[in-house]
C-alpha positions as CSV (number, residue, x, y, z in Angstrom):
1,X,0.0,0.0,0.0
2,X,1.6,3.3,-1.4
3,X,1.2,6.3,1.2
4,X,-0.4,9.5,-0.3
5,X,1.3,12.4,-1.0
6,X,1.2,15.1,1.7
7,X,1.8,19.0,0.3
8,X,3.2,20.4,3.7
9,X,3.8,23.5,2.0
10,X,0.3,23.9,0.6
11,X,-1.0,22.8,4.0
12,X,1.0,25.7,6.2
13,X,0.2,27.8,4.0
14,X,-3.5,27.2,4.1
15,X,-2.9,27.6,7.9
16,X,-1.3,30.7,7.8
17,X,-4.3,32.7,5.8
18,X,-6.4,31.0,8.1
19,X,-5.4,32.3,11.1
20,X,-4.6,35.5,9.0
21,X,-8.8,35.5,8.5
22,X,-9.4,34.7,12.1
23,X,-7.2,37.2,13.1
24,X,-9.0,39.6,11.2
25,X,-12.5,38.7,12.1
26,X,-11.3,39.4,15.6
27,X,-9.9,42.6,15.4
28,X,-13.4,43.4,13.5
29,X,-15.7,42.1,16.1
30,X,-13.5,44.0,19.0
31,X,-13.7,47.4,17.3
32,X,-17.0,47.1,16.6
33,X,-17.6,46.1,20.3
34,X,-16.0,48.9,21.4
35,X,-17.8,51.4,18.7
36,X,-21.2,50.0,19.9
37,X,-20.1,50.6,23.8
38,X,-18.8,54.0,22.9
39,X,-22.4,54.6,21.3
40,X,-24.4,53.3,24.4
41,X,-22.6,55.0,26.5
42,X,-22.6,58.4,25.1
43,X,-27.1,57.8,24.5
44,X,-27.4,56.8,28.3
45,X,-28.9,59.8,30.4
46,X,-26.9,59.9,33.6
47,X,-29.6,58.4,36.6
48,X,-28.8,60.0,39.8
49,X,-31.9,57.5,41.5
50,X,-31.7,54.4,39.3
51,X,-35.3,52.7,39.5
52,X,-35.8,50.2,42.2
53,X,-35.5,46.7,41.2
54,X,-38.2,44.8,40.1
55,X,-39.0,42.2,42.6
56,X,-40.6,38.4,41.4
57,X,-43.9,37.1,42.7
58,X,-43.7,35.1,45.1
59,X,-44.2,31.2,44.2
60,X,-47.5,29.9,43.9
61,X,-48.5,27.8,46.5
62,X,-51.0,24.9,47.1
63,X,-53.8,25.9,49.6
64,X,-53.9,23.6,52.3
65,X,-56.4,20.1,52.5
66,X,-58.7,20.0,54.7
67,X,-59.2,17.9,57.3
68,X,-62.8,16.2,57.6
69,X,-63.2,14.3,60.5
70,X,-66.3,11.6,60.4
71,X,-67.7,10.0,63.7
């Protein structure tokens, strides 16, 4: 059985742009993170009394059985 022929070349070098397009994406989705904060930050009004916190119902609960005592 023959073993196939392995371009290590071709395959580093189809690394290398990869992680040249990763790299990339990256650096995109950072600045555009920071752009968006930058934006939100500058649209929020300053709150001197933030809003109380809403607060959950409480859990439903199971009204009691009651007891029928028979003679």
């Amino acid at each position: 059985m023959t073993q196939r022929r392995i371009d290590r070349e071709r395959i580093e070098r189809a690394d290398r742009e990869a992680k040249l397009a990763i790299e990339a994406e990256r650096a995109a989705r950072i600045a555009k993170t920071e752009r968006l904060r930058a934006q939100r930050l500058l649209a929020e009004q300053p709150v001197d009394n933030p809003a109380p916190a809403k607060r959950r119902r409480a859990a439903w609960k199971k009204p009691a059985r009651k007891i029928i005592e028979v003679e």
